[in-house]
C-alpha positions in Angstrom: 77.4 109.5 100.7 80.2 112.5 100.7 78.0 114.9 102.4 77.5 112.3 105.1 80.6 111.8 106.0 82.4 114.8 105.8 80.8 118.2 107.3 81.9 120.6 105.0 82.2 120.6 101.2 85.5 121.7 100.7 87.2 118.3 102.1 85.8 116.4 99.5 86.1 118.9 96.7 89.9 119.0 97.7 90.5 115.5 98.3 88.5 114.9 95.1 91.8 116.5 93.3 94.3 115.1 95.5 93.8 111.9 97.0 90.6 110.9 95.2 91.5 107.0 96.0 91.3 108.1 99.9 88.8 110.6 100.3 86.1 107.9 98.3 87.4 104.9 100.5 86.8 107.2 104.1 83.1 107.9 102.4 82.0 104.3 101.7 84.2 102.8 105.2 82.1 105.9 107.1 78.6 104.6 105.6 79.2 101.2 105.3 79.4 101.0 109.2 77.4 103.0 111.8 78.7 106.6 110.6 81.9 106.0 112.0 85.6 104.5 110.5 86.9 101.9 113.1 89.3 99.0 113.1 89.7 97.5 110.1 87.8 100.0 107.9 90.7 102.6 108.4 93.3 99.7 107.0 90.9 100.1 103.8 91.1 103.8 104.0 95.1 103.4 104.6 95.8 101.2 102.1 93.8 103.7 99.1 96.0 106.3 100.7 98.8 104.5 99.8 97.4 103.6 96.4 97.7 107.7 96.3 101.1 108.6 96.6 102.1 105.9 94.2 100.2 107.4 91.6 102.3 110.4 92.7 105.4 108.7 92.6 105.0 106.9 89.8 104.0 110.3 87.4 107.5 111.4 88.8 109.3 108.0 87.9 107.6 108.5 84.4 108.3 112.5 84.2 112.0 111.8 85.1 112.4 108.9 82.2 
């Protein structure tokens, strides 16, 4: 499914390790319509890239405490 949707290895390796949420939400919107994200498929994408940075803010929260 990854190698579909992206061209190159590296994006998915690196979002794999940084916004893992994101980059597996793109892959499943891009295959589960005609190999492209559109309308309401990138709120889906959005919304894991939001689920993202809270993880991130909530580690600092919980490092600062």
């Amino acid at each position: 499914m990854l190698s579909h949707a992206f061209e190159s290895w590296f994006v998915p390796f690196l979002g794999f390790f940084l916004l893992p949420w994101t980059t597996l939400a793109y892959a499943v919107m891009w295959s589960a319509s005609s190999n492209q994200v559109t309308g309401f498929e990138w709120f889906i994408v959005i919304l894991a890239f939001v689920i993202d940075l809270g993880s991130y803010a909530s580690r600092g929260q919980a490092r600062r405490d």
